[in-house]
VOBA-809087 format. One record per residue (C-alpha): y, z, x. Coordinates in steps of 0.001 Angstrom, whole numbers, padded with zeros to 6 digits, always signed. Layout:
! VOBA-809087
YZX/...
END
This chain:
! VOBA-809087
+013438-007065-005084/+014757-005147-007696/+018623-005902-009268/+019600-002124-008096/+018359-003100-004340/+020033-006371-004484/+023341-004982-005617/+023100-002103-003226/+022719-004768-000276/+025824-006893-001575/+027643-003979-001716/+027026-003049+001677/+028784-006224+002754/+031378-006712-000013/+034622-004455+000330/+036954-004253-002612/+040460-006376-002386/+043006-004105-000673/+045590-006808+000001/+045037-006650+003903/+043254-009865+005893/+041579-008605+008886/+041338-011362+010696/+039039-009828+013533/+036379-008954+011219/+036948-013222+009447/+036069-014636+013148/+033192-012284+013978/+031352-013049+010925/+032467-016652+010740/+030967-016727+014408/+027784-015261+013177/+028449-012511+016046/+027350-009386+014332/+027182-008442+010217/+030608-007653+009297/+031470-006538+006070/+034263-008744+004022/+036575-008405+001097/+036528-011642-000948/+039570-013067-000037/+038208-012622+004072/+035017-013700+002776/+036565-017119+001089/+038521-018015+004540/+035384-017375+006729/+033676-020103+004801/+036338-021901+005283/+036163-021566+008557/+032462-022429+008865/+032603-025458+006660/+035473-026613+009228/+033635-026288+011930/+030657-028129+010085/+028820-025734+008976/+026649-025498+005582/+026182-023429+002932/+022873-021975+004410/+025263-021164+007351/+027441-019467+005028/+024714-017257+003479/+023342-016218+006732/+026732-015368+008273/+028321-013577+005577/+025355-012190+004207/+025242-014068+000430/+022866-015485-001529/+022172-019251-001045/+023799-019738-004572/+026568-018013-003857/+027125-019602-000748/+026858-022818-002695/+029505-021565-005341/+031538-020526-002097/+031669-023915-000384/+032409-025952-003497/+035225-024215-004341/+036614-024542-001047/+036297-028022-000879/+037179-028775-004366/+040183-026910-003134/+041092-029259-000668/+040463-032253-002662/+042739-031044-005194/+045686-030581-002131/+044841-033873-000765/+045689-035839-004059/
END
């Protein structure tokens, strides 16, 4: 796949920061209902959401639509995250 395709697809899913949480559109695609599409901060607690339930990373990428790696990069920082509160 060309980088122009790729970036058109993420873009499809990604929607710029606009300081509102929708937290409809969170549980739908943390549910893996239907494709939703996600600013990052919705995108973030989704994972968040999946990881809690005890999800994966792969379950992240399908869900919200991102690459494995970023899904990886996602969940990390989320749980890094919660290391860091927990000490």
């Amino acid at each position: 796949m060309s980088a122009p395709t790729a970036r058109r697809r993420r873009a499809r899913w990604v929607l710029p920061e606009d300081g509102i949480v929708d937290e409809l559109a969170i549980e739908i695609a943390a549910a893996g209902i239907r494709p939703v599409a996600l600013t990052p901060t919705e995108q973030q607690i989704a994972a968040a959401r999946i990881l809690a339930a005890g999800g994966t990373p792969y379950r992240i990428s399908r869900h919200l639509h991102i690459s494995g790696r970023a899904a990886h990069a996602l969940a990390e920082a989320i749980t890094a995250g919660s290391r860091d509160d927990a000490a």
